[in-house]
Kinemage of the C-alpha trace (Angstrom):
@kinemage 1
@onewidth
@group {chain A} dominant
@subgroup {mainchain}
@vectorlist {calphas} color= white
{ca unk a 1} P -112.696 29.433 -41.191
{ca unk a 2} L -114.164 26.120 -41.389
{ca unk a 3} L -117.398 25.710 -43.938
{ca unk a 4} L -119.597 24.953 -41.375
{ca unk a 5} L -118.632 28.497 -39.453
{ca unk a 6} L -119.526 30.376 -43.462
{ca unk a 7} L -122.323 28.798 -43.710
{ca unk a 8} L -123.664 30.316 -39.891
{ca unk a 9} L -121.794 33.128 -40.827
{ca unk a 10} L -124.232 33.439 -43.993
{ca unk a 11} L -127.463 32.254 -42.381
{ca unk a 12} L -127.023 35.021 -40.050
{ca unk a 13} L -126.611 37.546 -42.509
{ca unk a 14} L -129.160 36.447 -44.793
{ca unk a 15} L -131.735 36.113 -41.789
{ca unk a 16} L -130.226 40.086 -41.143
{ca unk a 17} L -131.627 41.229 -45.076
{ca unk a 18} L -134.645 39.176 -44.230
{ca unk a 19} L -135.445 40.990 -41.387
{ca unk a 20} L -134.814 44.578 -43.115
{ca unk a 21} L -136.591 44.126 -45.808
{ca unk a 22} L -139.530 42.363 -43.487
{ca unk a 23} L -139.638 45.792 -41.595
{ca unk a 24} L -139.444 48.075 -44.297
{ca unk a 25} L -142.154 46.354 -45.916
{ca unk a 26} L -144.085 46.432 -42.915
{ca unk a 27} L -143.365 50.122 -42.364
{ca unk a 28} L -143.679 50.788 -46.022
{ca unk a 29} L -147.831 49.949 -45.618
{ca unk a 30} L -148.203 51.871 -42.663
{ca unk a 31} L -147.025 54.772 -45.056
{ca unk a 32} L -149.153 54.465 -47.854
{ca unk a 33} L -146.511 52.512 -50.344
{ca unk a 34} L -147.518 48.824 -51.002
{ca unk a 35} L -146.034 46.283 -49.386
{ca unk a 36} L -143.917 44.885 -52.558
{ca unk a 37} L -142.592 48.364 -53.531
{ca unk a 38} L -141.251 48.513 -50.328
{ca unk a 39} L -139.717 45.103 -49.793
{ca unk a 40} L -138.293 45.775 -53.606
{ca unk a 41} L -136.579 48.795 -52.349
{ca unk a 42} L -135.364 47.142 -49.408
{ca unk a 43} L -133.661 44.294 -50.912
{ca unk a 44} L -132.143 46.634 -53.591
{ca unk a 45} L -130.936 49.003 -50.502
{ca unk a 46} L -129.773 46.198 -48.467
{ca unk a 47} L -127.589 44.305 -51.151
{ca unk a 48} L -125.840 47.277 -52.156
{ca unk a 49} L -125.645 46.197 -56.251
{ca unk a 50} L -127.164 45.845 -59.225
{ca unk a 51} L -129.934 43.445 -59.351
{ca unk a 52} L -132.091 42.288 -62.496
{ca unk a 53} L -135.537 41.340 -62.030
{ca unk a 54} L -135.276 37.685 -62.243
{ca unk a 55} L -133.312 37.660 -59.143
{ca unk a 56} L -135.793 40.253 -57.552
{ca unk a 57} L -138.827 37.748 -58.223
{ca unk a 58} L -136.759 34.944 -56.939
{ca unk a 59} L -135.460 36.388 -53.857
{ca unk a 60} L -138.600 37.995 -52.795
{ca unk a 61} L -140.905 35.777 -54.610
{ca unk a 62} L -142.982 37.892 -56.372
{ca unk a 63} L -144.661 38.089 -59.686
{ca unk a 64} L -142.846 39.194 -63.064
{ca unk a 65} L -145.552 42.126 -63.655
{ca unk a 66} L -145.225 42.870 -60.697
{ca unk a 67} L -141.574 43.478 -60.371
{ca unk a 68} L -141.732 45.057 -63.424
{ca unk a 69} L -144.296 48.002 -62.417
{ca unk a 70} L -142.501 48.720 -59.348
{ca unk a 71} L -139.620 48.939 -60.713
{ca unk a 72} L -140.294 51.310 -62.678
{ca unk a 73} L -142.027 53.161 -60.250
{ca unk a 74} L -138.997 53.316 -57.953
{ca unk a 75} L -137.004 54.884 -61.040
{ca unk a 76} L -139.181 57.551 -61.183
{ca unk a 77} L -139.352 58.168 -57.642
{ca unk a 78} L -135.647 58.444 -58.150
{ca unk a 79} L -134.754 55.779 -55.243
{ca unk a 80} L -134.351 52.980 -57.778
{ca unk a 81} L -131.286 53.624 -61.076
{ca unk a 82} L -131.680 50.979 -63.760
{ca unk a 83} L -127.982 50.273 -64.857
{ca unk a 84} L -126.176 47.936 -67.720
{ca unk a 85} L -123.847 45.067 -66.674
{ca unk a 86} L -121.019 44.690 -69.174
{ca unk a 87} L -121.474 41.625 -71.423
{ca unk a 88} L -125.212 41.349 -69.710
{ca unk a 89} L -128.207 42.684 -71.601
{ca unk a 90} L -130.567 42.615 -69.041
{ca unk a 91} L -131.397 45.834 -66.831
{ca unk a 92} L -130.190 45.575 -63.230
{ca unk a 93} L -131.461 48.268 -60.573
{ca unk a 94} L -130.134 49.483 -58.010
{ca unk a 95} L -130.869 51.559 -55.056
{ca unk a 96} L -129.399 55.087 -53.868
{ca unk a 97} L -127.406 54.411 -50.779
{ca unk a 98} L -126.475 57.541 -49.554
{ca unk a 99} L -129.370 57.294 -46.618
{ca unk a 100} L -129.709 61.454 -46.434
{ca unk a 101} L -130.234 61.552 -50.741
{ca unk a 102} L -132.960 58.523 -50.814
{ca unk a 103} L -134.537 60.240 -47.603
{ca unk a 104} L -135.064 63.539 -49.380
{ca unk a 105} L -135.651 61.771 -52.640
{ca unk a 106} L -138.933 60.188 -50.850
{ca unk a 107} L -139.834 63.242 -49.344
{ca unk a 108} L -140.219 64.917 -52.846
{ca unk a 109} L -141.896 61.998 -54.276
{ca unk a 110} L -144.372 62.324 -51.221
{ca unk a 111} L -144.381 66.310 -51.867
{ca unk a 112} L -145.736 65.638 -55.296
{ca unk a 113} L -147.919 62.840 -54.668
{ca unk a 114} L -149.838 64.230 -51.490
{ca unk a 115} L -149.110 67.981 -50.401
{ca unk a 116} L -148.843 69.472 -53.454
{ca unk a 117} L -152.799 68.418 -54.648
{ca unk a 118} L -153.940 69.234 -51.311
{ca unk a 119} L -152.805 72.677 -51.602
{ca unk a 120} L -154.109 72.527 -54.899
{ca unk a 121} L -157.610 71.144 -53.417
{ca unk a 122} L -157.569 73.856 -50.942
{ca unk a 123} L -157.274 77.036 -53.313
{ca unk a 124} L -159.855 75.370 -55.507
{ca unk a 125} L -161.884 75.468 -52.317
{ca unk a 126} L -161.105 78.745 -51.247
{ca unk a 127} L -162.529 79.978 -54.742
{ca unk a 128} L -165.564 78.430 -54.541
{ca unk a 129} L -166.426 80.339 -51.613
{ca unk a 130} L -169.067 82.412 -52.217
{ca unk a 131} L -168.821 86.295 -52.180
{ca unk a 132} L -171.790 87.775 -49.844
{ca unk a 133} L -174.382 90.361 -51.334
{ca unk a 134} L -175.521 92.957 -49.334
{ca unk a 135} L -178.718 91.221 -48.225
{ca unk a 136} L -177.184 88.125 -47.395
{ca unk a 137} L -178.257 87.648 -43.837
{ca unk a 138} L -175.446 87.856 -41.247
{ca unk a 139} L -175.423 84.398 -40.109
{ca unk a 140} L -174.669 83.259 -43.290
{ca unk a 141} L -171.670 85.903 -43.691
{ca unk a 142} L -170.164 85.132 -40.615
{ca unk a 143} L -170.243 81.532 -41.540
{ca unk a 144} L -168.671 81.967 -45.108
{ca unk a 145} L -165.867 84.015 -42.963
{ca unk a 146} L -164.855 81.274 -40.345
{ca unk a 147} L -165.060 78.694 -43.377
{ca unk a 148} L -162.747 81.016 -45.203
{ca unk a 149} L -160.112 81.666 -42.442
{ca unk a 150} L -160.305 77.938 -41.804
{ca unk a 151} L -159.108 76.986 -45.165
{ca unk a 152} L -156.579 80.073 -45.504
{ca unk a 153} L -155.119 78.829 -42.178
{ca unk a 154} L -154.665 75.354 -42.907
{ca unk a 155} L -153.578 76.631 -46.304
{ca unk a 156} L -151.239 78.742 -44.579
{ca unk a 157} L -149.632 75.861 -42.475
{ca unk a 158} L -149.233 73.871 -45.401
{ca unk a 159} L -147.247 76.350 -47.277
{ca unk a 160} L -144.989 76.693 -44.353
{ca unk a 161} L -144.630 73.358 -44.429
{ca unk a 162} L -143.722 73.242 -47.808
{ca unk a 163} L -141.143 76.408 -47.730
{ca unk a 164} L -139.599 74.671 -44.932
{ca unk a 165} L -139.163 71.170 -46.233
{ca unk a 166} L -137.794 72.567 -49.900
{ca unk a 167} L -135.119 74.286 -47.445
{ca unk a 168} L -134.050 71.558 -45.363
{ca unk a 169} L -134.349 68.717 -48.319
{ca unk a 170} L -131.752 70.124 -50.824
{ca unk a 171} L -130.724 68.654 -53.837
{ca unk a 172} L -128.555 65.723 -51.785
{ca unk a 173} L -130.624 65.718 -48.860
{ca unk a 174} L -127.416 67.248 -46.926
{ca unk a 175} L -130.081 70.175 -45.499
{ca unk a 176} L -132.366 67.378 -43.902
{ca unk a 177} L -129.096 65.843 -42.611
{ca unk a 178} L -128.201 69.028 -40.576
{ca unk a 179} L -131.809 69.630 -39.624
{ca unk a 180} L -132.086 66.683 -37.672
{ca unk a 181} L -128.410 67.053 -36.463
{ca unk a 182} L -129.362 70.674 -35.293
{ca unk a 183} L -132.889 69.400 -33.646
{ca unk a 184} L -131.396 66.854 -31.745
{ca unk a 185} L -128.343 69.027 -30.531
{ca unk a 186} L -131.595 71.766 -28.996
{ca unk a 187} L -133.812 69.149 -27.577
């Protein structure tokens, strides 16, 4: 192979990453997650090793502090393992790679984050519901009722929703993996 052919050869794969971590960051912000976690967590996924943050910063140019705060926050998502390089004594990180693990790592990390306050919100809600008297004019009761089964039904299909997604997550994501597998096979 001639160095001219490498050197396509690379361009081609480095415009590849580029464009990976471009649409995960993209897709990242339509999700919630700033743009840099995202693009962090791509380039981690997408080299497959052990990065420090220098090269992070560098690759992706982005601030220090920056780099710094999201990686962290990626290790506690659980996505993101900071790991020691022999001889090195700077932290590297890298990504989970099995695809079915980081999925159902994210999906916990969402759990937390989002459907776990809501339900939280919504049986702080139901409580404050007030009990009606016996003189408490009708209209008033039947209104307190339909606001009621409102919030017990949405509170309903959120619990549901979070039975089901403990049960198909798993610990290695393997449940999700046969969920879709099974989904797809019936539709």
């Amino acid at each position: 192979m001639t160095s001219s052919t490498t050197s396509t050869s690379q361009d081609g794969l480095i415009a590849s990453k580029d464009a990976f971590i471009n649409h995960w960051g993209e897709m990242g912000t339509s999700w919630g997650i700033p743009r840099s976690m995202a693009e962090i967590h791509a380039l981690l996924f997408i080299e497959g090793r052990g990065m420090c943050s220098d090269e992070v910063m560098d690759r992706l140019q982005i601030s220090r502090g920056n780099v710094s705060t999201t990686l962290r926050q990626l290790a506690e998502w659980g996505i993101v393992t900071r790991v020691r390089q022999r001889g090195d004594r700077k932290d590297y990180y890298e990504a989970e790679q099995d695809v079915w693990t980081l999925l159902s790592l994210i999906v916990r990390a969402r759990k937390r984050r989002e459907l776990e306050p809501l339900l939280a919100a919504l049986a702080d809600a139901k409580r404050l519901v007030p009990q009606p008297e016996a003189d408490t004019p009708k209209a008033e009761k039947q209104a307190a009722k339909a606001h009621l089964k409102r919030l017990e039904t949405m509170d309903d299909a959120l619990k549901r929703l979070d039975r089901l997604s403990d049960r198909f997550i798993g610990r290695e994501g393997k449940g999700l993996d046969v969920a879709v597998r099974l989904l797809a096979s019936v539709l």
